[in-house]
N, C-alpha and C positions, 0 to 999 in steps of 0.2 A: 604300130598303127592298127592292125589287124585285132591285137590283144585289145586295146581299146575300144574300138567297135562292139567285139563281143559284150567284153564289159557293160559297159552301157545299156545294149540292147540286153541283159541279163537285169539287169539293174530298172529298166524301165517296165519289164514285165513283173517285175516282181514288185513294183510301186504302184500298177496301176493295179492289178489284180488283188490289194489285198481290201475288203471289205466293202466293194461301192465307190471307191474313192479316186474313182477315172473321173478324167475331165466328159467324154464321151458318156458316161453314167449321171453326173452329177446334171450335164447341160441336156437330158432328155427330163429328169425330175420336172424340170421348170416348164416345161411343155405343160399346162391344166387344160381340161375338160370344163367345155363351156355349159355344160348340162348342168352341173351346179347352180348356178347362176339365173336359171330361167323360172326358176318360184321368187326371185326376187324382184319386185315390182320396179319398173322400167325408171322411175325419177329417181328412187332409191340405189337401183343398181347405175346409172351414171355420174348422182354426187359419189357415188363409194370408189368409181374409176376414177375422176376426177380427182380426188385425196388421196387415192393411193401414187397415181401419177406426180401429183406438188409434193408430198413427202420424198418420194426419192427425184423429182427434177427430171421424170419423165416427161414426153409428151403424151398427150391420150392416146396417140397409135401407138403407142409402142409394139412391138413382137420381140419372142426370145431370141435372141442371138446364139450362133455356133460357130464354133471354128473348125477350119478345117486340117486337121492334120494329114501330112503325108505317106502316102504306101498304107493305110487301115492301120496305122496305130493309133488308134482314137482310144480302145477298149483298153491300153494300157500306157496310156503317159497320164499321171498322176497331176489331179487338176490343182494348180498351182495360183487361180485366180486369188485374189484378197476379198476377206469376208464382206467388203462394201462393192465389190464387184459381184458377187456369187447372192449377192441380197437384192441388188439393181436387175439382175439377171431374174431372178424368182419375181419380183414386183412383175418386168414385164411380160412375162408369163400370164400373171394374172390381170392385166390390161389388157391382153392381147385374148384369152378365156370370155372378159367382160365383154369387149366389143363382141367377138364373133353371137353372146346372146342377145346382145340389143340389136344387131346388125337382122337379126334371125327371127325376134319378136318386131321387128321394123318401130322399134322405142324410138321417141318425137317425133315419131312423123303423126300427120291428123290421119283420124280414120276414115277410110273410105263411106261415105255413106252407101248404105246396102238400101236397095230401090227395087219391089219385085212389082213385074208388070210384061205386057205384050210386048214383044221386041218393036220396034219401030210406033210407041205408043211414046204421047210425052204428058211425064208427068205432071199433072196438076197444080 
């Protein structure tokens, strides 16, 4: 039993460490940067979240998902998800990138009307 253990635990290190190809590596990729995002005009950047979302059968919130493994072997169990998993995973990444710049640029909502004048003055 003891032999086995070892095993394994020798086995799992050397699965996950070799090139990026940890689950813990792979499901930080999918994490994007919503800075991208914000040169892209507000009706444009929501139909493009919207069709990214109906393509993979997301919802428009989406967020990426993690798991959590136990004892911090995350950096070395070998991510074993299926390529329609690890692509559902990267879509909500970039759902989740999208919203935080629409969320940031306040996209559909109306604009404040800006009114400059004497405080306690009403305008005209």
């Amino acid at each position: 039993m003891r032999w086995t253990m070892v095993a394994l635990a020798s086995c799992l290190t050397v699965a996950g460490c070799v090139g990026g190809t940890s689950l813990a590596e792979r499901q930080d990729e999918d994490v994007q940067s919503s800075l991208q995002y914000d040169d892209v005009p507000c009706d444009q950047l929501v139909a493009q979240r919207n069709q990214l979302a109906q393509q993979n059968n997301l919802p428009a919130t989406a967020k990426p998902g993690f798991s959590n493994p136990a004892m911090g072997f995350g950096p070395f169990i070998p991510d074993t998800r299926s390529k329609a998993q690890r692509a559902s995973n990267k879509a909500s990444g970039g759902i989740d990138a999208m919203n935080r710049s629409i969320e940031r640029r306040d996209c559909g909502k109306p604009k404040k009307k800006e009114t400059f004048g004497l405080p306690g003055s009403k305008p005209s």
